[in-house]
C-alpha positions as CSV (number, residue, x, y, z in Angstrom):
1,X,10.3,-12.2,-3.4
2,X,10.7,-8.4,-3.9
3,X,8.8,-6.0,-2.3
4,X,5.6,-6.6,0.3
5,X,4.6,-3.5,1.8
6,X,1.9,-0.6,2.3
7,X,2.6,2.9,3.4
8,X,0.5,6.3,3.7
9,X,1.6,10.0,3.4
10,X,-0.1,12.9,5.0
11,X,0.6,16.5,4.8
12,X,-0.1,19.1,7.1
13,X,-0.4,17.1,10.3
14,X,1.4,16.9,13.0
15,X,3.7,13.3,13.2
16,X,2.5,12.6,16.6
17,X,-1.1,13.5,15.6
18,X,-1.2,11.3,12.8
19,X,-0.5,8.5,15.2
20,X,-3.1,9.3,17.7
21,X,-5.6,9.4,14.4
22,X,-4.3,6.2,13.5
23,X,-4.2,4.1,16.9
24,X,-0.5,3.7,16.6
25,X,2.4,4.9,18.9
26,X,5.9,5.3,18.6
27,X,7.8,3.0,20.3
28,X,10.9,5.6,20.8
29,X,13.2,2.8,19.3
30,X,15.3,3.5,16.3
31,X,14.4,2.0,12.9
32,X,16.6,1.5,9.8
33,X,15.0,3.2,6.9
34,X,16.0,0.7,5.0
35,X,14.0,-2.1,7.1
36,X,10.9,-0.5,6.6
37,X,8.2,-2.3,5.3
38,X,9.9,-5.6,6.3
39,X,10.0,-7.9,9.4
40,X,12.7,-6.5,11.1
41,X,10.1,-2.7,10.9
42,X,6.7,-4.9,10.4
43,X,5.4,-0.8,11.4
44,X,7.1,1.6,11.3
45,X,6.9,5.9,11.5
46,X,8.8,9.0,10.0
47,X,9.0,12.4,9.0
48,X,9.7,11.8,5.3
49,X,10.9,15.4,3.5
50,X,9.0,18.7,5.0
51,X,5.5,19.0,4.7
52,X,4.6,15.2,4.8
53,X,4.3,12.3,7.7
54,X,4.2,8.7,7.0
55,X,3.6,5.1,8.3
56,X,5.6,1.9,6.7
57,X,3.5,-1.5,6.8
58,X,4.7,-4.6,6.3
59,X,2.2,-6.5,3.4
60,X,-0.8,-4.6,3.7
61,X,-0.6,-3.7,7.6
62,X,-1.5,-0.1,6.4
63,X,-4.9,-0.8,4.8
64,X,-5.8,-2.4,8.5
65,X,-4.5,0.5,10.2
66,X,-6.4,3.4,7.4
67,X,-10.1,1.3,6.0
68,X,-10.3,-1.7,8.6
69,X,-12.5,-0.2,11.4
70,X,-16.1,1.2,10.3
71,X,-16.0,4.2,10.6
72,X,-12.7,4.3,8.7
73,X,-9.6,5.6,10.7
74,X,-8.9,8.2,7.9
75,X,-12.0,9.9,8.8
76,X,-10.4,11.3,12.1
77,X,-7.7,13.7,9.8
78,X,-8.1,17.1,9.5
79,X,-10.7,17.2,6.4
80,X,-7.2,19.7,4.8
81,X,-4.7,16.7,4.6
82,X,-3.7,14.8,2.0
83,X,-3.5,11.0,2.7
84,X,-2.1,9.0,0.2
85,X,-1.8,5.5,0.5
86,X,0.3,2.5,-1.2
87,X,0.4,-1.4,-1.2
88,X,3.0,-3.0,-2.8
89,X,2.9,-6.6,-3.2
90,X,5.4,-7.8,-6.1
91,X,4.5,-11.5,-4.5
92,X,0.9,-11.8,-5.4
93,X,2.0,-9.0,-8.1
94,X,-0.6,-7.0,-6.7
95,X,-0.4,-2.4,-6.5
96,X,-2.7,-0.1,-4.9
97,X,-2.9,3.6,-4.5
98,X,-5.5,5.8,-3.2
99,X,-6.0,9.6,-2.3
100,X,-8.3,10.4,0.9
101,X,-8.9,14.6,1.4
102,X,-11.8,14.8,3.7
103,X,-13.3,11.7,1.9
104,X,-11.7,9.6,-0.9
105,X,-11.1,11.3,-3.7
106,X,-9.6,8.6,-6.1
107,X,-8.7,4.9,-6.4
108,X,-6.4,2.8,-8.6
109,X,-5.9,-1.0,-8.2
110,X,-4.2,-3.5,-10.4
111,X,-5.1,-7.1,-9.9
112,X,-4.1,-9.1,-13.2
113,X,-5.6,-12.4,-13.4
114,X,-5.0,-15.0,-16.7
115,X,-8.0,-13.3,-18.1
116,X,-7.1,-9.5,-17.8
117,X,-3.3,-9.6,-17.6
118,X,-3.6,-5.8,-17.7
119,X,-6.2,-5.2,-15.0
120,X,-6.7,-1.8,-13.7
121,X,-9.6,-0.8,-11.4
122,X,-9.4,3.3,-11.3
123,X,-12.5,5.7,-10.3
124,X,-12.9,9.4,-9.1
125,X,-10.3,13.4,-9.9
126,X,-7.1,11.4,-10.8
127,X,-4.1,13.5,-11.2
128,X,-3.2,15.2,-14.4
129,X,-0.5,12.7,-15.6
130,X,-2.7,9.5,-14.9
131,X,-3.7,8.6,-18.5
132,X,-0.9,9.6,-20.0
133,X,1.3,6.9,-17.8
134,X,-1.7,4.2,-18.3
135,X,-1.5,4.1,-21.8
136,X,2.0,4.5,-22.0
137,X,2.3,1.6,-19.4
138,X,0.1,-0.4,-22.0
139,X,2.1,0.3,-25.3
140,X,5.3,-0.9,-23.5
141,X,3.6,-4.1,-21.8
142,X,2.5,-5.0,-25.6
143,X,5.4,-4.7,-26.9
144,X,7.3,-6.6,-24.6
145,X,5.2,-9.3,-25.1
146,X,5.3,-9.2,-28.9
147,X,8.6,-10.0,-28.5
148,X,8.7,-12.5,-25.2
149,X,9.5,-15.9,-26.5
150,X,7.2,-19.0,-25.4
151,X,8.3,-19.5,-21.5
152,X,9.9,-16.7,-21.0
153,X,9.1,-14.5,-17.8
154,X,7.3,-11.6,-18.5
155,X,7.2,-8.0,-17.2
156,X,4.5,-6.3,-16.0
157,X,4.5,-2.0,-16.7
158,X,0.9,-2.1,-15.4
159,X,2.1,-2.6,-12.0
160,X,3.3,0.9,-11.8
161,X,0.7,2.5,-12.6
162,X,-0.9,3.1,-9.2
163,X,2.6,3.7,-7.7
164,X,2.7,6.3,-10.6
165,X,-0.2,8.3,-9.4
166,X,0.6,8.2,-6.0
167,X,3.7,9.9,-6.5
168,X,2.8,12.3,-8.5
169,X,1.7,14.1,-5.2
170,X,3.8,12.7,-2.7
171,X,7.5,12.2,-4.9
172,X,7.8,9.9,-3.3
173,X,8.8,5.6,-4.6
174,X,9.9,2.8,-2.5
175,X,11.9,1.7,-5.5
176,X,14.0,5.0,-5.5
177,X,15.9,7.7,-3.3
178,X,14.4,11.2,-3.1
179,X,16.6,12.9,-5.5
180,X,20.3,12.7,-4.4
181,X,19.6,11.9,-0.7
182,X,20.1,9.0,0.5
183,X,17.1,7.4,2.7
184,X,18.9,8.0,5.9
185,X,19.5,11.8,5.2
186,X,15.9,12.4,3.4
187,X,14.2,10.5,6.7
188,X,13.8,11.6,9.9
189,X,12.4,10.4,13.4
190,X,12.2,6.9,12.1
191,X,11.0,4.4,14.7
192,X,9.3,1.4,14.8
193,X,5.6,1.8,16.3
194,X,3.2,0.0,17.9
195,X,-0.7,-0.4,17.8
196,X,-2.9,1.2,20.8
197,X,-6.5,2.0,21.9
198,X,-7.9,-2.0,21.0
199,X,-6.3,-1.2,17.7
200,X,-5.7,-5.2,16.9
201,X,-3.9,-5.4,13.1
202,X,-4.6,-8.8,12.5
203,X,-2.4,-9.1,9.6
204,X,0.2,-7.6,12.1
205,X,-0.5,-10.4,14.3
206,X,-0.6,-13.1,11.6
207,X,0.7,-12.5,8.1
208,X,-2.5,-11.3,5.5
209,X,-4.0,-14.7,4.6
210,X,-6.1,-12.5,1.6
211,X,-3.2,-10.7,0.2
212,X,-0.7,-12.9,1.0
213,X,-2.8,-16.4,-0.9
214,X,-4.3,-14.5,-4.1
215,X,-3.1,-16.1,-7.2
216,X,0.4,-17.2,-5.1
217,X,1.5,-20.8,-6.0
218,X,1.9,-21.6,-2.0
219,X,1.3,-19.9,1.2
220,X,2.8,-20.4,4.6
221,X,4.0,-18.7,7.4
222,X,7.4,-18.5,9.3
223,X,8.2,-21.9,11.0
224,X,5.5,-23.9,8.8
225,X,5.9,-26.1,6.3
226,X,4.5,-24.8,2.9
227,X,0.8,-25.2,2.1
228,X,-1.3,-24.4,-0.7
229,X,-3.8,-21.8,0.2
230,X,-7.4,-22.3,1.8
231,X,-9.7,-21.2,-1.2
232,X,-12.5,-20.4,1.8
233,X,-10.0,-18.3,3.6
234,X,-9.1,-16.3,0.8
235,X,-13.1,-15.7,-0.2
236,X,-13.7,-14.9,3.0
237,X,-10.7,-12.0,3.5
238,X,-11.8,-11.2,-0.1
239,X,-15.1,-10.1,0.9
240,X,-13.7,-8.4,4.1
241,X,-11.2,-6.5,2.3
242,X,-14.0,-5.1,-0.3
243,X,-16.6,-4.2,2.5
244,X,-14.0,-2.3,3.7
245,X,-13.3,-0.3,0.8
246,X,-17.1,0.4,0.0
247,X,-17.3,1.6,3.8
248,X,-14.3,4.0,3.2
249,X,-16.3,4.8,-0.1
250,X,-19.6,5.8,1.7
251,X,-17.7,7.7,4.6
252,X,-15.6,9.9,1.6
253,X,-19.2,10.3,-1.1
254,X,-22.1,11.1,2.0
């Protein structure tokens, strides 16, 4: 299955601050690092390396907690932070990376279909090494599939592109340690959190039916049996999840 999770980075706030901003709170219980982002952490909080705080998500838990209120959530940090978010969803082979500072400052999204097997959505000041890893992302992924024989499983370098960006400001990858730490030395005050203030994650409550059903073969949650997914249900988070991002977009371009 690989990887299913979201997280956000902020600099220059306050760990306990950046919970109140978010409607979260910690829970004072101990969390594995290496369970964030999974159902044993569904949510989950730390102090990463100095200078930055962060939230773990299961699936995309953080894009509920950040965009899904109107106005957004992100719009209560100091306008000086940094707030870099992530989804990774190697399931519906979906990545996602943003940068809010005040207001959204840029955007990169890669959602291959059939059609556009090397989709990527990307607007606003992108860092410095963007292009360079987009088009170096798209002469490997051609000439892995020049040589991919007929059924063959294929790789996709686009994927990492967003997740490229992102750390380019934060150093930070799911996928790897932060230099020769080990995840348990690099992260500190991990515990598992919980939401507050009315703040009701829905795909905290029930696994994300959008992100969870887009392009997968089945769908189903824990203790059902498997089931393909409801096409009106997934046009219908669809829509929620872009009004979302177009509010976020309004609140960071006034």
């Amino acid at each position: 299955m690989g990887f299913n999770m979201s997280w956000i980075f902020v600099d220059q706030i306050d760990l306990n601050e950046l919970y109140a901003a978010l409607d979260v709170k910690s829970t004072g219980q101990a969390a594995d690092p290496y369970d964030l982002g999974t159902k044993r952490v569904p949510l989950g909080g730390l102090r990463p390396k100095d200078g930055w705080c962060a939230i773990f998500g299961r699936y995309s838990f953080v894009l509920d907690i950040t965009i899904g209120t109107d106005p957004p959530r992100l719009t209560r940090l100091p306008a000086k932070s940094r707030a870099v978010s992530c989804v990774v969803l190697e399931h519906a082979n979906i990545s996602h990376a943003s940068l809010w500072q005040g207001r959204e400052i840029w955007q990169v999204h890669h959602q291959p279909t059939k059609e556009q097997p090397e989709h990527l959505d990307f607007w606003g000041d992108l860092p410095p090494s963007f292009i360079g890893a987009w088009e170096a992302a798209l002469q490997k992924q051609r000439e892995r599939n020049a040589m991919r024989k007929p059924g063959e499983w294929g790789v996709d370098y686009v994927f990492d592109v967003p997740l490229i960006a992102a750390a380019e400001i934060t150093g930070f990858r799911h996928d790897r340690s932060f230099g020769k730490e080990r995840k348990e030395e690099a992260y500190r005050e991990v515990t598992t959190l919980e939401p507050i203030n009315g703040n009701a994650l829905r795909r905290l409550n029930h696994p994300p039916e959008w992100w969870q059903t887009v392009r997968s073969i089945e769908y189903y949650n824990e203790g059902e049996e498997p089931r393909e997914p409801d096409v009106e249900q997934v046009k219908q988070f669809t829509k929620e999840f872009l009004e979302a991002m177009k509010r976020a977009k309004r609140m960071g371009n006034p």
